[in-house]
N, C-alpha and C positions, 0 to 999 in steps of 0.2 A: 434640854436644848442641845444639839447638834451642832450649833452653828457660833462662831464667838462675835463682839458684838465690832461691826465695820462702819468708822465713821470716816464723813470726807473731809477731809484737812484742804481748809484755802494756802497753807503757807505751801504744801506739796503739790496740789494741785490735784489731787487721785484721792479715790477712799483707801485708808489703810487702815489696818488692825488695832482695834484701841487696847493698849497696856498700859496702866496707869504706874506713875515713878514709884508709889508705896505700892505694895502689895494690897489689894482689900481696901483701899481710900484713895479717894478722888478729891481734887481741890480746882473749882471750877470759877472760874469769876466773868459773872455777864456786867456789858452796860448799862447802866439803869438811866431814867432820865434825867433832862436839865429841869426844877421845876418849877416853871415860872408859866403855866399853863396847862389848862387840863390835858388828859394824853388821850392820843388820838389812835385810829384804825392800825396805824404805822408804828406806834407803841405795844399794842397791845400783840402783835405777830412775833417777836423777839422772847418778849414776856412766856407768849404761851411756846414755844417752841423749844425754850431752854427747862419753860418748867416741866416739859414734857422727858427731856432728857434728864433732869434733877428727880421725876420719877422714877423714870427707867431703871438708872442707874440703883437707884436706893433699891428698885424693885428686885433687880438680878443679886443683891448682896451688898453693894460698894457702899462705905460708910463714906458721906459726900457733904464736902464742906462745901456751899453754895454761894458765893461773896457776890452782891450786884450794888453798886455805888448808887449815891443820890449827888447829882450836881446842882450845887446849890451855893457857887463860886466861879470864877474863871473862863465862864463858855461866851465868848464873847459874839456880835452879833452877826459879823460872817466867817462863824468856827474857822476864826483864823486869829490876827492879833491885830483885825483893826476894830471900832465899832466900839460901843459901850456894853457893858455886861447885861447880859438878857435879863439876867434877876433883878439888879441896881435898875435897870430901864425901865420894867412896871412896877419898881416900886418906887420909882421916882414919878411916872404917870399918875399911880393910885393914889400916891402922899401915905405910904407904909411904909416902917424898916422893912429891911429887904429881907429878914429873919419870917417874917410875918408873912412874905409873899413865898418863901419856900418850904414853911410848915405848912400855911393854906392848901397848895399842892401837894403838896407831901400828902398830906394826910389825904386829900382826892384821891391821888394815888391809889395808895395801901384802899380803898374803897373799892376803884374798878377792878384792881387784878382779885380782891378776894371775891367780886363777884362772879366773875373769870374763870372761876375758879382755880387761879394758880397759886402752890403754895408761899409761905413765907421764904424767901431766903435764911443762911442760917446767920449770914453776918451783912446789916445794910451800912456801911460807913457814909461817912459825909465828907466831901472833900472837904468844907469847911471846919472840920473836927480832927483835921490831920495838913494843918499848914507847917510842922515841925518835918514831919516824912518829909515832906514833896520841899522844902528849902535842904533836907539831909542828900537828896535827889540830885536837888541841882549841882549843890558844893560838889558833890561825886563827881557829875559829869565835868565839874571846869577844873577839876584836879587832875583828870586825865586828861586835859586838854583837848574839848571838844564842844566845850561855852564859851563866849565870851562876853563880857559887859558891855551897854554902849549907852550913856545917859543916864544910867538908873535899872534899867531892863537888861536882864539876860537871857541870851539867846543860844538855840542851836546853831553849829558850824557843821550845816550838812555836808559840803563840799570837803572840809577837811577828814569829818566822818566818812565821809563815800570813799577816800583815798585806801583807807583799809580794812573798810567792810564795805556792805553792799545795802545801803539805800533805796530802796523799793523794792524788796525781796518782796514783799508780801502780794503789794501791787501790781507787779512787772514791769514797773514805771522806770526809767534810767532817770538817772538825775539830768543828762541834756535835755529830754522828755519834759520833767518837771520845770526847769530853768525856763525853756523856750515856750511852756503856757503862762509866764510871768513876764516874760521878755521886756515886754515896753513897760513893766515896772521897776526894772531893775534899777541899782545903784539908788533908791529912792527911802527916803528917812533912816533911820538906824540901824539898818540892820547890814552887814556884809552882802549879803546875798540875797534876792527874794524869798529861795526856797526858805532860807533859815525862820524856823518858829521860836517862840516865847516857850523859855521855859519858868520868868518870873516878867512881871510886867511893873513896872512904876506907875504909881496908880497919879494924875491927874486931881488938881485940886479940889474938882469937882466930884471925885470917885465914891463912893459912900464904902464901901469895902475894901480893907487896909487891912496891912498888918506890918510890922517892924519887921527887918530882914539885915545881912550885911551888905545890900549892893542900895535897897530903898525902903519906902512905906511903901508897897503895892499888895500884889498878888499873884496866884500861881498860874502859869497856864495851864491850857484844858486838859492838855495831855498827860501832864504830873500825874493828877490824880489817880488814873485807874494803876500807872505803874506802882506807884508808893503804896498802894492800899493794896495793890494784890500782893506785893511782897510783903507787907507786912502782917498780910493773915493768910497767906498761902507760903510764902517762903520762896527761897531765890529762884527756885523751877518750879512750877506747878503744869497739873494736866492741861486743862481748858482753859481758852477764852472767848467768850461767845459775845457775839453784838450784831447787829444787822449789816447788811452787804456796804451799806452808804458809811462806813465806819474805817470799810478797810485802810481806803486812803482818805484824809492826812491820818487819821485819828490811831487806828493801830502802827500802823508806818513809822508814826514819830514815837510808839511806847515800845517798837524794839530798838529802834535807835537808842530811845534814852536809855534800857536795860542793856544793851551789850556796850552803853557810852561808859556807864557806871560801874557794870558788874562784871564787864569782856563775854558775856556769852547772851544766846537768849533764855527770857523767864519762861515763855510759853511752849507747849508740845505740839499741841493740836488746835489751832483757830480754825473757828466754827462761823458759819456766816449763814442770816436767813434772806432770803430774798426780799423785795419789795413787795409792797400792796402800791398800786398805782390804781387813780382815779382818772377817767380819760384817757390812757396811754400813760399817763405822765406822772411821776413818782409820788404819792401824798406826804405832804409835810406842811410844817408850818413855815418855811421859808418860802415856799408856792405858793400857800395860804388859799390852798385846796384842799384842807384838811376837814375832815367831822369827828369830833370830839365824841367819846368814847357814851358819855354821861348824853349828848345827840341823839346819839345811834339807840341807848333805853328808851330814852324818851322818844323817838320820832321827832325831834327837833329842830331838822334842817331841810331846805329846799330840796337838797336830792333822793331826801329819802320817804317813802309811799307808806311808811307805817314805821311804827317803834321796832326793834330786835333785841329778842331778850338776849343777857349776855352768854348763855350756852349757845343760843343759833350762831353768834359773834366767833367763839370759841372752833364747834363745830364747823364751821365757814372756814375759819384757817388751819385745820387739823384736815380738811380735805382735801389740800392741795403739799404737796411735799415742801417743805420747811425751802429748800435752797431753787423753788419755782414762781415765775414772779404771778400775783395774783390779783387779778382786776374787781374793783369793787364796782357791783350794779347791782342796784334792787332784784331781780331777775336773780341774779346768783344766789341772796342772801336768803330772799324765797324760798329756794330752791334747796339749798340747806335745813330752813323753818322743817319744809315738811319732810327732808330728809332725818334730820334727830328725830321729830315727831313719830314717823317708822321704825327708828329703832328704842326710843322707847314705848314704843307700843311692841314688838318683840320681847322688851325685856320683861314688860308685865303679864305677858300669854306665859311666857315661860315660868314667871314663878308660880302663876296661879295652874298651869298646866298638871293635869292630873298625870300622875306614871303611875305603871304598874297594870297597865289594864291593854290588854294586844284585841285588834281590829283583826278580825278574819279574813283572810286572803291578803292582808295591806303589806306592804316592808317594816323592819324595824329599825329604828336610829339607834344603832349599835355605838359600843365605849371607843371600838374604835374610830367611828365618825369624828367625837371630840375631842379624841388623842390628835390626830389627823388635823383639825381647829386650832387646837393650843398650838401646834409646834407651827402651822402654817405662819400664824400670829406672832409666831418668837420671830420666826426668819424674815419676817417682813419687819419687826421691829430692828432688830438684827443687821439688816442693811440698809443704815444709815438714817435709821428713825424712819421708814416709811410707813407714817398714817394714812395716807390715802388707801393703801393696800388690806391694813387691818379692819378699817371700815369697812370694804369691801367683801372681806370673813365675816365679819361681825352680821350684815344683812344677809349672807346664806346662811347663816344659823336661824335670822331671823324667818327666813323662807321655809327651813327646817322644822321649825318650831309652829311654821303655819298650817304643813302638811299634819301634822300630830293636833292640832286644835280643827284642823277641817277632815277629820278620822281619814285621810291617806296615807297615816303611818303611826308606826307605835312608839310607845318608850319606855322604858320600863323607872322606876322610881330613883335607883344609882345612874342611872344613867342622867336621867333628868336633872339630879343634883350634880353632877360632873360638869353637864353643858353652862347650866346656872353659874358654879365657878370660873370654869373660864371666860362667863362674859361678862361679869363680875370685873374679874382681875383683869382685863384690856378695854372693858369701856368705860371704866370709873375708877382702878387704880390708876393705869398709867396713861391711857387717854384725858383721864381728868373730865370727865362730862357729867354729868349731873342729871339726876329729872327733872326737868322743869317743870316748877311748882307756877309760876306765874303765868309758863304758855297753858299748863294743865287746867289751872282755874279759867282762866280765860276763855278755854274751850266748853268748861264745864260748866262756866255762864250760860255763855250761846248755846250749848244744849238744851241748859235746864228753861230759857224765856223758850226756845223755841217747843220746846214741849206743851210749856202753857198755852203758850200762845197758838195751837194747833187743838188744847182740848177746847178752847174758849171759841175757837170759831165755830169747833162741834158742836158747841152751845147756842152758838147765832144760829146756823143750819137748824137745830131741834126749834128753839122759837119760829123761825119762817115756817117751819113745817109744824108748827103749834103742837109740839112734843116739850108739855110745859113739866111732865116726870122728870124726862132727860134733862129737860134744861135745868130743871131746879137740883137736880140730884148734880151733876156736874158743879153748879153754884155750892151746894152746901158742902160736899166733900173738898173743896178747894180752899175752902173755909176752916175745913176741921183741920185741916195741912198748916194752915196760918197766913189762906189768901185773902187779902180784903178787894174782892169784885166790883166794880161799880159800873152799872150801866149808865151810856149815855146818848144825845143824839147820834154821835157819831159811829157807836158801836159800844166796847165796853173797855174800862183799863183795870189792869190787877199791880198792887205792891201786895210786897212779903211781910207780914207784920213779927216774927218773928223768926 
């Protein structure tokens, strides 16, 4: 590799140079979900996009500590501090502890992404397993005088925070920005100011998720968690923090607040943000409730979608679009994807089964340096700033390469051939993360294999009309010896497989 590895930082605003604070180790922490619902199109883009860089990274060398939270506490119902807890709320609907409604999830979860194929994180916390951190959090920030109590509930004092740092660095937001999209709420319930957020909440009679504190029985706000937990398994700075775009503001916004309210500096280096998936224009989520659920989308199980998609074409589908571009879901595109993986592994299987070592007369030959030329195009394009659309785009003239050598336009010789194998090896299934699909493979392999039959067995109607009772019965008995059980009828004839 030539080239070092350039990502784009949302706190900078430019791609810069990634150097990571240790030498050799990276300490990365993504969002993970709230889960109190299956995860949808819009879950699953972050997921693959960070696990893409958590391969990367392991791929070039860096030993990477990968930390993605489960919220299963705090995220209340307009991610802000009014509303009832999204967990507490279906599992007050369903008549379940609310433990029960975010294992359920949970463990959904950990299903869709390994079918995703994205790896495990190395460390999954639960906010609910670190309400000691995020209460150590708060006490911090009202010892530097930048919380206050009101009721029971402690809160941010943005405004006083804003006096000596800067409150929407991330966002570009100014705080009169902020004030004046709350305006006609202001002065209203507890809080000083609108902007000001929950950093612990007093929980309501009716609350089912409590816990002892010094200001109440409540709970912690949303924001606590990813700060407390990435400090306490990444430490007071770390490289990364990755989450989707719709994150930046309040949600990142208020965790450097609460780390430079706490610790006077910030914890993070480099914030990574992935775009949207938008359905109609308009962003997918479950707060629009234009979402389709991931477990949907296998199955073919909602009104806008014309067929099931296995989770590689899902995969592929967002690995073809650059991680920080926004990308529209339509049947029409995911199609279009289908048969684009399908292309490239059908390349990958010419290519292993592809004979070397034997030259075509008068043809060209696909020389080592072709695939040095490959690899390195592949680095540079990973290289600046994770572009998968661009490796894809390598990856299919190999596949065009590899067709001219199977339609004898070109040669190759046997090293050579295992060179190109490894490079597509290591960028379409280490660090792209894609997989064969076994279940688009059978599926196909079905519909070949009835259509075969079903093509000798009209040869067989055709020989009877034409009272060709040799063919017809030789057709019959050999389909037979296979293990077809034939049955003529008025209508024509049907065959099962008897074994």
């Amino acid at each position: 590799m030539t080239q070092p590895l350039i990502i784009y930082n949302t706190l900078s605003r430019q791609k810069e140079l990634f150097r990571p604070l240790h030498e050799g180790r990276v300490g990365m922490y993504v969002c993970g979900p709230t889960v109190y619902g299956d995860a949808h199109l819009g879950h699953a883009r972050p997921a693959i996009t960070f696990d893409l860089l958590f391969r990367y990274l392991t791929h070039i060398g860096y030993k990477v500590r990968y930390v993605r939270n489960i919220t299963d506490v705090g995220h209340l119902e307009h991610d802000a501090d009014e509303g009832e807890d999204k967990i507490a709320k279906k599992a007050r609907l369903e008549q379940l502890e609310p433990m029960e409604v975010a294992q359920y999830y949970t463990n959904r979860f950990h299903e869709a992404m390994e079918a995703l194929g994205c790896l495990p994180p190395s460390i999954e916390p639960h906010a609910t397993g670190h309400i000691i951190e995020q209460q150590q959090l708060v006490d911090e920030i009202m010892k530097n005088g930048f919380a206050y109590e009101s009721n029971g509930s402690v809160y941010f004092d943005v405004e006083k925070y804003n006096q000596q740092h800067h409150y929407g660095i991330l966002s570009g937001r100014s705080l009169e920005n902020i004030k004046d999209a709350s305006r006609e709420l202001s002065g209203i319930g507890e809080k000083k100011n609108q902007a000001d957020f929950a950093l612990w909440k007093k929980a309501q009679p009716e609350h089912i998720m409590r816990w002892p504190s010094p200001w109440s029985q409540g709970f912690p706000g949303w924001h606590c968690e990813c700060t407390a937990m990435g400090r306490k398994y990444l430490g007071n700075h770390f490289d990364i923090h990755g989450g989707g775009m719709d994150l930046v503001f309040p949600h990142h916004e208020c965790e450097i607040a609460q780390a430079v309210a706490s610790q006077g500096d910030q914890m993070v280096h480099y914030w990574m943000h992935n775009n949207m998936i938008t359905i109609d224009g308009k962003k997918m989520g479950k707060s629009y409730n234009n979402f389709i659920t991931l477990p949907q989308f296998f199955a073919g199980d909602h009104e806008k979608l014309s067929q099931p998609y296995s989770p590689m074409t899902i995969r592929f589908f967002i690995l073809q679009a650059h991680y920080r571009s926004t990308v529209d879901f339509s049947n029409e595109a995911l199609q279009a994807a289908e048969k684009g993986l399908a292309r490239l592994m059908e390349g990958w299987k010419n290519l292993r089964r592809m004979a070397g070592g034997q030259k075509v007369k008068g043809t060209p030959a696909v020389e080592a340096a072709y695939v040095e030329q490959l690899r390195q195009q592949c680095y540079d394009a990973m290289n600046d700033d994770l572009a998968s659309p661009l490796v894809i785009s390598h990856l299919f003239d190999a596949c065009r390469t590899v067709n001219t050598v199977i339609d004898k336009k070109a040669s190759i010789t046997a090293e050579v051939a295992a060179s190109l194998t490894e490079v597509f090896r290591t960028f379409a299934f280490d660090i792209l993360g894609l997989k064969e699909d076994t279940a688009q493979g059978n599926k196909a392999r079905e519909e070949a294999f009835s259509a075969v039959v079903d093509m000798l067995l009209q040869q067989r109607i055709q020989a009877k009309a034409e009272k060709n009772w040799v063919l017809s019965d030789k057709i019959r008995d050999d389909l037979a010896a296979l293990g077809f059980d034939v049955k003529d009828t008025k209508d024509g004839c049907t065959w099962t497989l008897n074994k």
